[in-house]
C-alpha positions as CSV (number, residue, x, y, z in Angstrom):
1,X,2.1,-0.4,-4.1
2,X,5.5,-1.2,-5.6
3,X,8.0,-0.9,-8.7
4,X,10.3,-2.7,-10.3
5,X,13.3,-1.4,-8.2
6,X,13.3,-0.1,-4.6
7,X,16.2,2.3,-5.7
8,X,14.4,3.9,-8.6
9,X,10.6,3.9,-7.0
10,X,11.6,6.0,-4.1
11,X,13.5,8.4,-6.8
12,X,10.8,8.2,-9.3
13,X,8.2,9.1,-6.7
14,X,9.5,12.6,-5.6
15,X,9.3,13.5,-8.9
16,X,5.8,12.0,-10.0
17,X,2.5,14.1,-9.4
18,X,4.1,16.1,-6.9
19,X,1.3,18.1,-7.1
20,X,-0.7,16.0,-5.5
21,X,-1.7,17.3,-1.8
22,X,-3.4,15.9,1.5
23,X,-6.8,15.4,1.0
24,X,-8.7,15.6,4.4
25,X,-12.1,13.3,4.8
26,X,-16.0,14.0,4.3
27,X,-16.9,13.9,7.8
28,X,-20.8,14.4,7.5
29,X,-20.9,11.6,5.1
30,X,-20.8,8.1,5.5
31,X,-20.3,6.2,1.7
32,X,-22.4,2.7,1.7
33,X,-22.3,2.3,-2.0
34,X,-20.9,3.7,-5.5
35,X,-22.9,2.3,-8.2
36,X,-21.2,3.4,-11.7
37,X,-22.6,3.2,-15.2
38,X,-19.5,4.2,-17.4
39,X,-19.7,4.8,-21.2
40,X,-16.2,4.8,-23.0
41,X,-15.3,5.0,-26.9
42,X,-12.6,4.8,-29.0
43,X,-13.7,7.6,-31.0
44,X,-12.7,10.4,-28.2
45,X,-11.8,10.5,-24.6
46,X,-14.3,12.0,-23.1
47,X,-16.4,9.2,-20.7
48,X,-20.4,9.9,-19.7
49,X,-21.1,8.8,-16.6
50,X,-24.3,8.0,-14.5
51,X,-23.1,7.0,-10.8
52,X,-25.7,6.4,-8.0
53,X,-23.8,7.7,-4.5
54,X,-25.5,6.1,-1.6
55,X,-24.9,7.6,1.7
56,X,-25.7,9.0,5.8
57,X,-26.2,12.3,6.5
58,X,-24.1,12.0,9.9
59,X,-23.4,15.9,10.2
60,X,-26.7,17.8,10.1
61,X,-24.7,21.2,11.0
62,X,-22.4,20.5,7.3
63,X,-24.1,19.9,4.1
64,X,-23.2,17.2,2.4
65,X,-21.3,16.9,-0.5
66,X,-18.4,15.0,-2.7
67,X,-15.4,15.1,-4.3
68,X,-15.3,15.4,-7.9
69,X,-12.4,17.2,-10.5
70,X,-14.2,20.4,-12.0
71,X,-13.2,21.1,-15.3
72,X,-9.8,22.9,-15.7
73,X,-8.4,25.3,-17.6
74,X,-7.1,22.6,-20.4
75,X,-10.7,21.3,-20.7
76,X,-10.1,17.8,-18.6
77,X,-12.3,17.4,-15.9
78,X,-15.7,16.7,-15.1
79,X,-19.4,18.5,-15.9
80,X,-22.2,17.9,-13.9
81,X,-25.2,17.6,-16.0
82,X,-27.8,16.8,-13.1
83,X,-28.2,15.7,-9.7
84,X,-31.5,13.9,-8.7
85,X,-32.9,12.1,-5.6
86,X,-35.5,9.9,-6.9
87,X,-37.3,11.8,-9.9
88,X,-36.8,15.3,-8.4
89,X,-34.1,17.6,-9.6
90,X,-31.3,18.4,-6.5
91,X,-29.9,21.8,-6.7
92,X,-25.5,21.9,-6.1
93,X,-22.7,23.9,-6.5
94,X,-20.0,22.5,-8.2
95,X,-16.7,23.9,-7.9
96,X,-13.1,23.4,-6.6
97,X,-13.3,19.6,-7.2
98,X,-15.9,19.7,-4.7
99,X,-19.8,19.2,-4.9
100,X,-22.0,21.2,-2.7
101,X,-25.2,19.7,-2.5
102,X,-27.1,22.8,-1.1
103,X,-30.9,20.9,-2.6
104,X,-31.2,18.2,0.6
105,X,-33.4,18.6,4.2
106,X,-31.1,16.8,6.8
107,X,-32.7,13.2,7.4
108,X,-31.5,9.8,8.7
109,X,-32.7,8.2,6.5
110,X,-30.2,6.2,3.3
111,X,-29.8,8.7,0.7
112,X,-29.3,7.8,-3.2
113,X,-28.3,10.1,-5.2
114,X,-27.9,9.8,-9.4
115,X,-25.2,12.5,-10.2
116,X,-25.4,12.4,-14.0
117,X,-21.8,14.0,-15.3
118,X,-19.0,13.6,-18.2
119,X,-15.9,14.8,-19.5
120,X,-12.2,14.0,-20.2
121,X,-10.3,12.5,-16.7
122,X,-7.5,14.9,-15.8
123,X,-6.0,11.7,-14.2
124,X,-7.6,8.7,-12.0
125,X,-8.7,7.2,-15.3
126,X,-5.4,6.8,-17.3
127,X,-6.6,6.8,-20.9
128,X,-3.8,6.3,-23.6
129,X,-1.8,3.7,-25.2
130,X,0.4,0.7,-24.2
131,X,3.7,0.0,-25.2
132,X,2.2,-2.2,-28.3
133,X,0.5,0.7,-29.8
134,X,-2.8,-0.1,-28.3
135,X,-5.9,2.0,-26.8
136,X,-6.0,1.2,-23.1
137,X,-8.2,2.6,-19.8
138,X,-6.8,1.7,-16.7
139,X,-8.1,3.5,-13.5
140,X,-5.4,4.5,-11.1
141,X,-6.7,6.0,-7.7
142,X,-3.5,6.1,-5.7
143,X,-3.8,8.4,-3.5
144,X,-6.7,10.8,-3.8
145,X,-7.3,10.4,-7.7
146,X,-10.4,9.0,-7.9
147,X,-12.8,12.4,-7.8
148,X,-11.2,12.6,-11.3
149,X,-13.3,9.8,-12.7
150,X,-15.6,9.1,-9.8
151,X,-17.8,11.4,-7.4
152,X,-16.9,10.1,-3.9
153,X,-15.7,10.9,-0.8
154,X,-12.0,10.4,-1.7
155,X,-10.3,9.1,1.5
156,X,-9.4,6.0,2.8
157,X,-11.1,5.6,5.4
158,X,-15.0,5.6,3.9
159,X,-14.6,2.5,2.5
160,X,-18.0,1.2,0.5
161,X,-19.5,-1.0,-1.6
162,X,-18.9,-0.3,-5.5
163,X,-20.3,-1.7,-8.5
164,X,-19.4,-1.1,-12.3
165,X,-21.3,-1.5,-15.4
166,X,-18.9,-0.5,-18.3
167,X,-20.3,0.0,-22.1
168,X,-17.1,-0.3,-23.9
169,X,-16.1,-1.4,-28.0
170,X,-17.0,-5.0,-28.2
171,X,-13.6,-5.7,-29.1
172,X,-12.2,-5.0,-25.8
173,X,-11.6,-7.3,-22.1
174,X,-12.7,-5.5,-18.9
175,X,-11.6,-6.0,-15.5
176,X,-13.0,-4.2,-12.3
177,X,-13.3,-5.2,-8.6
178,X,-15.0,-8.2,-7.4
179,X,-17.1,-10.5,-9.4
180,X,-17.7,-10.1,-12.7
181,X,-21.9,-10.9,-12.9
182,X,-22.5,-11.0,-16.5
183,X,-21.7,-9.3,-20.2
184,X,-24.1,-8.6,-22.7
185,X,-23.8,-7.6,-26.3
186,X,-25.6,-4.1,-27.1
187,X,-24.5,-4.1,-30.5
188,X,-22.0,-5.2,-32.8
189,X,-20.1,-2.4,-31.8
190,X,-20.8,-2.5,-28.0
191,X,-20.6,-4.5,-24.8
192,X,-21.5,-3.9,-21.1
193,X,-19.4,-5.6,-19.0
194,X,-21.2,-5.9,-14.9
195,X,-19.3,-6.5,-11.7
196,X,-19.9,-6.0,-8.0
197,X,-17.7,-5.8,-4.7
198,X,-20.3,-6.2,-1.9
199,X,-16.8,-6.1,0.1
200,X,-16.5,-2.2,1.2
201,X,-13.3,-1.1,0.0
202,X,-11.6,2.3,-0.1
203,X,-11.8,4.8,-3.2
204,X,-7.8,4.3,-3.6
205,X,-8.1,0.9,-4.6
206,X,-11.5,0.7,-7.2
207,X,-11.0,0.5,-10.6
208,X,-11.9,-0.8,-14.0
209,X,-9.0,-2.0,-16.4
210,X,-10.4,-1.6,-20.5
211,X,-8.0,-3.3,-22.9
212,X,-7.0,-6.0,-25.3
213,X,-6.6,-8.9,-23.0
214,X,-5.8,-12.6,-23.1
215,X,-7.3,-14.3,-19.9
216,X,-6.2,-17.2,-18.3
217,X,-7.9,-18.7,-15.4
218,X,-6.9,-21.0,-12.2
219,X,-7.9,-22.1,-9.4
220,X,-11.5,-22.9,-10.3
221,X,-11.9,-19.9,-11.7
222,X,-10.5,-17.6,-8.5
223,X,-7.5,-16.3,-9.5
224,X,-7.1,-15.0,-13.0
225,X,-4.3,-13.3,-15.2
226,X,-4.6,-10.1,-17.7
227,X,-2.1,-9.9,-20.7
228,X,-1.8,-8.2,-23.5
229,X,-2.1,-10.7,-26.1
230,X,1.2,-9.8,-27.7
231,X,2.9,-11.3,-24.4
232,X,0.8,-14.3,-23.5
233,X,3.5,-17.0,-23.2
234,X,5.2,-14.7,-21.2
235,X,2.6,-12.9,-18.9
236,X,0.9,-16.2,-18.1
237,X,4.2,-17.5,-17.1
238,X,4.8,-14.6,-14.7
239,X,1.4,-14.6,-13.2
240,X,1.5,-18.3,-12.9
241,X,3.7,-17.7,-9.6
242,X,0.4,-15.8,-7.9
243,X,-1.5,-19.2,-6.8
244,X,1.7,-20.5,-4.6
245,X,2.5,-16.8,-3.3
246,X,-1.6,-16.3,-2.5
247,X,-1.1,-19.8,-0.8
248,X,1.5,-18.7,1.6
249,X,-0.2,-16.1,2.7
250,X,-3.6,-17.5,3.8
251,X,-1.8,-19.7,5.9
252,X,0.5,-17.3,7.2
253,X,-2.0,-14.6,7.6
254,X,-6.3,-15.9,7.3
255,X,-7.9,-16.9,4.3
256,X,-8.0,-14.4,1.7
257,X,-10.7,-11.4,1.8
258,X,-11.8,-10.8,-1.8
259,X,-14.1,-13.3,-4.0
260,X,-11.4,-13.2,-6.5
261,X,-8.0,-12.1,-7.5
262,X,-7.2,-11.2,-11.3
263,X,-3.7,-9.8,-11.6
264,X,-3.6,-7.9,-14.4
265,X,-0.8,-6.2,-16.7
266,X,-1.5,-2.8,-17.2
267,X,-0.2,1.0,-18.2
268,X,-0.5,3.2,-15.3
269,X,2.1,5.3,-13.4
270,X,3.4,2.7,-10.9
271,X,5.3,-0.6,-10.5
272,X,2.4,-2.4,-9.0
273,X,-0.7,-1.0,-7.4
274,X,-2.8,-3.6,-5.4
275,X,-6.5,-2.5,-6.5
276,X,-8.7,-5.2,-4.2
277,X,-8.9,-8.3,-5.9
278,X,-7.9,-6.7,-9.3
279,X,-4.0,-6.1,-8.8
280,X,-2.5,-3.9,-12.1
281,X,1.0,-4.0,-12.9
282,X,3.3,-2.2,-15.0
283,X,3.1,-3.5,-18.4
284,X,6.9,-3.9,-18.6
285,X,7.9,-5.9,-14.9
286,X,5.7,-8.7,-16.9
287,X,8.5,-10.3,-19.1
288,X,8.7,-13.4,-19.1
289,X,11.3,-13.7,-16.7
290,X,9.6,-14.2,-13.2
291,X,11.9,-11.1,-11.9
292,X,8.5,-9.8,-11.1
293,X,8.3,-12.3,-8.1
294,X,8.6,-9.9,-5.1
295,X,6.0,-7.7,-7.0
296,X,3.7,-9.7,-6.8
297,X,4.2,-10.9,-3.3
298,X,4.2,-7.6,-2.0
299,X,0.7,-6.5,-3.7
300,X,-0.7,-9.5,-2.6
301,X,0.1,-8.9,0.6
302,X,-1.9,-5.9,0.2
303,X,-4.9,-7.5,-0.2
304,X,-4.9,-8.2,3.9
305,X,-3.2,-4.8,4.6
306,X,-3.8,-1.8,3.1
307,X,-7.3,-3.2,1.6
308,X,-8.8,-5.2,3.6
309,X,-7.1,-4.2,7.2
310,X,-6.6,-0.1,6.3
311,X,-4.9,2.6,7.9
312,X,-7.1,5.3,9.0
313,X,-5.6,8.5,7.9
314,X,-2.2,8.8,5.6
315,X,0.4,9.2,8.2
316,X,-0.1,5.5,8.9
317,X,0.7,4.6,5.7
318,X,3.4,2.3,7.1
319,X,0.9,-0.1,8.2
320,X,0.2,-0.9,4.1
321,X,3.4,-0.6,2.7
322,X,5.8,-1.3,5.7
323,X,3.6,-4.3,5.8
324,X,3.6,-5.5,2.3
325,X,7.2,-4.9,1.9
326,X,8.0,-7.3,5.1
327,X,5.7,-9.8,4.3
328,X,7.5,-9.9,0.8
329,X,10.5,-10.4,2.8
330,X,9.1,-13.3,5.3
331,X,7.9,-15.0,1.5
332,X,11.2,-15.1,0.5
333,X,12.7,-16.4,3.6
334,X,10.5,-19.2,3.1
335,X,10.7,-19.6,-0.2
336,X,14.4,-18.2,-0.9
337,X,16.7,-18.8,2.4
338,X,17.7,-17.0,5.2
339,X,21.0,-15.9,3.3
340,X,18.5,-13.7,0.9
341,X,16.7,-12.5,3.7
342,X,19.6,-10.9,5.5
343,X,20.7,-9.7,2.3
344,X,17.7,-7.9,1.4
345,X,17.2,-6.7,5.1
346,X,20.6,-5.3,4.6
347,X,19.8,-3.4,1.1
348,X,16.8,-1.8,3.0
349,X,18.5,-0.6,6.1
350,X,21.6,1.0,3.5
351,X,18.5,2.9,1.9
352,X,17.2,3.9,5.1
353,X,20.2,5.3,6.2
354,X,20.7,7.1,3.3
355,X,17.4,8.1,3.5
356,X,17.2,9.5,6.5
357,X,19.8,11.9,6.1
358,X,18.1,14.1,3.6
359,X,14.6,13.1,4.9
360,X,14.8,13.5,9.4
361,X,11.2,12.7,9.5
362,X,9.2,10.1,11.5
363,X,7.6,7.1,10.0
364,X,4.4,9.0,11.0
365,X,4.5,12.2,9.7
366,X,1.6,14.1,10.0
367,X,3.4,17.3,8.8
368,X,3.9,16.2,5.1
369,X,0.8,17.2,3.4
370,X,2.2,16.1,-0.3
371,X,0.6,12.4,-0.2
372,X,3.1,11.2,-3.0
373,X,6.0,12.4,-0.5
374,X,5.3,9.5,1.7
375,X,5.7,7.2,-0.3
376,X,9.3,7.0,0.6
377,X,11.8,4.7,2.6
378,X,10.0,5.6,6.0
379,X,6.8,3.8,5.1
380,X,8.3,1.1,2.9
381,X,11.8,-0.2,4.2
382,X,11.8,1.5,7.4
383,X,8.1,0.4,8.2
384,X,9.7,-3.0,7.2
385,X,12.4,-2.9,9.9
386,X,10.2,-2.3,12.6
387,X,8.1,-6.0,11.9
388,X,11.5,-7.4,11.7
389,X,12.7,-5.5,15.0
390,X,9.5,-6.5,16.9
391,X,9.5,-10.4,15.2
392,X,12.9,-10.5,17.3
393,X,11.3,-9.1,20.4
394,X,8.4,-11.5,20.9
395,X,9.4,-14.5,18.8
396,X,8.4,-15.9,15.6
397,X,5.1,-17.3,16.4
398,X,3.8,-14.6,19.1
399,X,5.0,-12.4,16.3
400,X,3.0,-14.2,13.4
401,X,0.1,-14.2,15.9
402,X,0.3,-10.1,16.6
403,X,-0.2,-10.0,13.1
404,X,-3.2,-12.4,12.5
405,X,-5.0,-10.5,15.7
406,X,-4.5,-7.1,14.4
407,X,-5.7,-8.4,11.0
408,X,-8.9,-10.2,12.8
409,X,-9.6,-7.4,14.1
410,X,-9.6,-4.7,11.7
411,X,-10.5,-6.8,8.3
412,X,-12.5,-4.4,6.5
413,X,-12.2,-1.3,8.5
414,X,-9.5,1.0,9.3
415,X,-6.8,1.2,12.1
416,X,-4.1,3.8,13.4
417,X,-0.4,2.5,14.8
418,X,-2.1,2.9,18.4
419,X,-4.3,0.1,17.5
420,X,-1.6,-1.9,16.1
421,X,0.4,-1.2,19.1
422,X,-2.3,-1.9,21.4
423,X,-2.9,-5.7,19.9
424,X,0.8,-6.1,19.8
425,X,1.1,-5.3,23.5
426,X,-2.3,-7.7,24.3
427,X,-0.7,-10.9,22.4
428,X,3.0,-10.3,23.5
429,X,2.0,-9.5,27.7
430,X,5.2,-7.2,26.3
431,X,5.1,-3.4,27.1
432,X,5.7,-1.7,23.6
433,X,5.1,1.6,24.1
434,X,8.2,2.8,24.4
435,X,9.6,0.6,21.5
436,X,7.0,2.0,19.4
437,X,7.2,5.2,20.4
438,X,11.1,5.6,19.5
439,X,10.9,3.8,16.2
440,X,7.5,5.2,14.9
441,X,7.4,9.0,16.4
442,X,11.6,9.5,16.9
443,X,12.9,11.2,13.5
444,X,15.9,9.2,12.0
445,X,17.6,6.1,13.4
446,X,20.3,5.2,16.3
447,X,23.9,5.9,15.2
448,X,26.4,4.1,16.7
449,X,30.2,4.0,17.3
450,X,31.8,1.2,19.2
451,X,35.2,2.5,20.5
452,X,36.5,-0.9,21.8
453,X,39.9,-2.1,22.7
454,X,40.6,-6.0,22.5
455,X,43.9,-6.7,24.8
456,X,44.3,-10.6,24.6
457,X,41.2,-11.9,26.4
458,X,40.1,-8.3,27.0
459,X,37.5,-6.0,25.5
460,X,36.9,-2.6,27.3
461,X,35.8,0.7,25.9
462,X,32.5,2.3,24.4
463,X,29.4,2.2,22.7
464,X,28.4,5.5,21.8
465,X,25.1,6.7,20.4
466,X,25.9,9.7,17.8
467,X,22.6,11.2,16.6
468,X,21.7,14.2,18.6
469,X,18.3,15.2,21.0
470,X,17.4,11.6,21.0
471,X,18.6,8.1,23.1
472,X,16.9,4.8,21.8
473,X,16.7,2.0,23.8
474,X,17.4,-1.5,22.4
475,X,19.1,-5.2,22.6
476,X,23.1,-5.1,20.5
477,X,23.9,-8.5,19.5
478,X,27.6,-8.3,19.5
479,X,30.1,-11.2,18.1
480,X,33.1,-11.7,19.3
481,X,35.4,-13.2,17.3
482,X,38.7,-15.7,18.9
483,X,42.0,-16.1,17.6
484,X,41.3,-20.1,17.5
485,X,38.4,-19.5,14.9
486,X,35.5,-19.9,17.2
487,X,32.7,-16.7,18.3
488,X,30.1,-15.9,20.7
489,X,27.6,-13.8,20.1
490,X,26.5,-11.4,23.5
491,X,23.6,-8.9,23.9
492,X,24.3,-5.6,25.2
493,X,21.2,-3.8,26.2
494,X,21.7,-0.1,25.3
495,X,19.5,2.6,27.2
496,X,22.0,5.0,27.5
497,X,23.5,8.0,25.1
498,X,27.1,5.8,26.5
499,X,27.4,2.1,27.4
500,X,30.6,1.3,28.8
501,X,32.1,-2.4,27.9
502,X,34.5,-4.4,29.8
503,X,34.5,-8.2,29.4
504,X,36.6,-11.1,29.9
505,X,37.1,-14.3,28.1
506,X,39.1,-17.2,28.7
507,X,40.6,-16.9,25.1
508,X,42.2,-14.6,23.0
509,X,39.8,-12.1,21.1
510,X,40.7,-11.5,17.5
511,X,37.9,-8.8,16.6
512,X,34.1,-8.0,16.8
513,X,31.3,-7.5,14.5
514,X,28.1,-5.7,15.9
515,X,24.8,-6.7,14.9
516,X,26.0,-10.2,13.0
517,X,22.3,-11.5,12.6
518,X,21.1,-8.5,10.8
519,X,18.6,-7.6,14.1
520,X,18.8,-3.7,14.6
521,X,18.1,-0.7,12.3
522,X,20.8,1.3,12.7
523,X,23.8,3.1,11.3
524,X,27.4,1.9,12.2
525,X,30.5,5.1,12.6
526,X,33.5,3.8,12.4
């Protein structure tokens, strides 16, 4: 997930939905598949729907049941008409955005159940108008939204199967995960539109997209892209960079996981949000211009991690976007320069610092039970960092093979940091544990104040570390600049709250510059 700007995404953020709150999940259910049947009109916005929940009983001690929004005081929100297993009737409770399903004996065996329900989405389902005037549906699950729209177990890590059959106005375009399977005309009035991921995929990321759309297809017919028709020349134009960027990734990272990838312009509440296979977009970062470039990079990145490869719990959020926002970065060192790279890296760490001032938090924080609070500079640009810290500790290919491991090994399931750490440690034969330790679990970052004295071919004096209760550990690149124009660059290893420095050279010194290759995340005191 990204905006348009880093600047005003993390200040938008604080202020958007802050009421949502940590949703915890539904451990004596295991999801296998959602199958929806969703009825929208233009005539109102209420939507009936008729969803089949298949799932294990796993906890005979709980019974079972799902998230789904109850209807609120406003009237938005959801009304169960009937549950049934088969042909027979299942008595619930239905309360509390929660579903009680108090009708079931405990068995092994698969259950199905058809939860027949409608009513107007409080949120999840964004119904409303684009900025042309026109009717649009675009689901938007990010974090814990889904129970508005869908009955599920709303967490990412029950990832499952989902499939969508949408009756919509004929005039309209639908979009949803995975492979679209057919559409059929009902009337002259009505289509149903099919698709199906048999890829399991968490709630956060399935949705359906309803709108006026031009489509363009590439790529014999694998990658798509989803415009309002007003902006055609330009959308297409924008979206025509996603083939190259999708490129670099499969041979950076492994082939890409989904049958498909549609990117798609949308009206929702974020910048980008990197639905599997079915990426939507804000409908104004699709101009015309191609500015959108490290948007889309960084929610196809996604696709591997955060969709494919997911954290197991929210406080590990970093391992999506801290991901995503350093692959961008390794994409545009490639395609770019180094020169932007550095720059960039050096934007991220200034936010960071600023950041952390207000924020002394660790990357994970398991504290913050407001989901939308984490979506900050600790998981994006400080998550970042870290990759780039640990690409200079191992080396550029042991570093590019940590990541293809981890991803091997967790494609379509769910990780923690431990398990990142723990492949990171296997590839590199490098112990980690303290380096991740002090940069993942450690609350701000090091703060450092080089008090050194250059006397000809001299440089004594100190490097202190500033921020109090904690010492990192970590290699200082320090240049040292002559009076005859040349430099060396030398690495200090710091381990200590005070590093003394005395050093000789064989020509005059002229001055110093710590961290000249843009290496360390840290904050400089003069």
């Amino acid at each position: 997930m990204k905006s348009v700007t880093k600047t005003s995404f993390i200040v938008y953020l604080f202020f958007l939905h802050i009421c949502t709150s940590f949703l915890s999940q539904i451990h004596q259910i295991d999801v296998q598949k959602y199958r929806l049947n969703i009825h929208v009109t233009d005539t109102y916005d209420t939507i009936n729907v008729l969803e089949t929940v298949s799932f294990f009983w796993k906890d005979q001690t709980k019974e079972p049941c799902l998230n789904l929004t109850s209807v609120k005081k406003n009237g938005n929100g959801m009304k169960i008409k009937s549950i049934k297993k088969g042909n027979k009737k299942i008595d619930f409770i239905h309360k509390m955005d929660t579903i009680y399903i108090t009708g079931l004996t405990y068995s092994e065996e698969l259950f199905e159940l058809e939860i027949n329900y409608s009513g107007v989405p409080a949120d999840g389902l964004v119904i409303g108008e684009n900025k042309y005037g026109n009717r649009t549906f675009f689901g938007d699950n990010w974090p814990t939204r889904a129970q508005n729209w869908i009955a599920c177990n709303d967490h990412l890590s029950d990832k499952a199967k989902v499939y969508f059959s949408v009756i919509a106005p004929a005039h309209y375009q639908i979009i949803a995960n995975g492979v679209h399977e057919s559409t059929t005309t009902l009337s002259e009035k009505e289509k149903i539109w099919n698709y199906y991921s048999d890829i399991e995929i968490p709630t956060k990321v399935m949705v359906v997209g309803i709108a006026n759309f031009s489509v363009k297809w590439n790529n014999e017919n694998y990658i798509s892209s989803w415009v309002y028709p007003e902006n055609e020349k330009g959308g297409f134009y924008d979206f025509d960079l996603a083939p190259s960027i999708l490129d670099f990734f499969v041979n950076y990272i492994a082939p890409y996981p989904f049958s498909t990838l549609a990117n798609v312009q949308s009206t929702t509440r974020f910048g980008g949000m990197e639905n599997a296979g079915c990426i939507f977009y804000d409908e104004n970062a699709i101009n015309g211009t191609r500015s959108c470039e490290a948007l889309l990079a960084h929610e196809i990145a996604h696709q591997w991690f955060g969709n494919s490869a997911t954290e197991s719990d929210w406080p590990h959020l970093w391992l999506s976007e801290g991901f995503a926002t350093y692959l961008t970065l390794i994409y545009q060192e490639k395609v770019r320069g180094n020169e932007l790279f550095r720059q960039e890296l050096e934007q991220d760490r200034k936010q960071i610092i600023s950041f952390s001032k207000s924020y002394p938090n660790p990357v994970i924080d398991s504290t913050q039970k407001n989901l939308m609070n984490l979506l900050n500079a600790n998981s994006y640009q400080k998550g970042s960092w870290i990759l780039h810290m640990l690409r200079n500790k191992v080396g550029d290919k042991t570093f590019q093979t940590i990541l293809q491991t981890y991803y091997s090994s967790y494609k379509f399931s769910n990780a923690s940091s431990a398990d990142f750490a723990r492949v990171a440690e296997q590839v590199s034969g490098i112990e980690l544990k303290s380096f991740f330790t002090q940069w993942l679990r450690m609350p701000g970052i090091p703060q450092l104040s080089a008090r050194l004295s250059l006397k000809k071919k001299n440089m004594t004096g100190l490097i202190i570390q500033l921020q109090k209760n904690v010492v990192y550990e970590f290699p200082l690149q320090l240049k040292i600049n002559f009076a005859d124009g040349s430099s060396i660059i030398e690495t200090i290893n710091i381990s200590e709250k005070v590093t003394k420095i005395n050093k000789s050279y064989s020509k005059k010194i002229s001055s110093f510059v710590l961290d000249p290759n843009v290496k360390l995340l840290f904050e400089e005191v003069r």
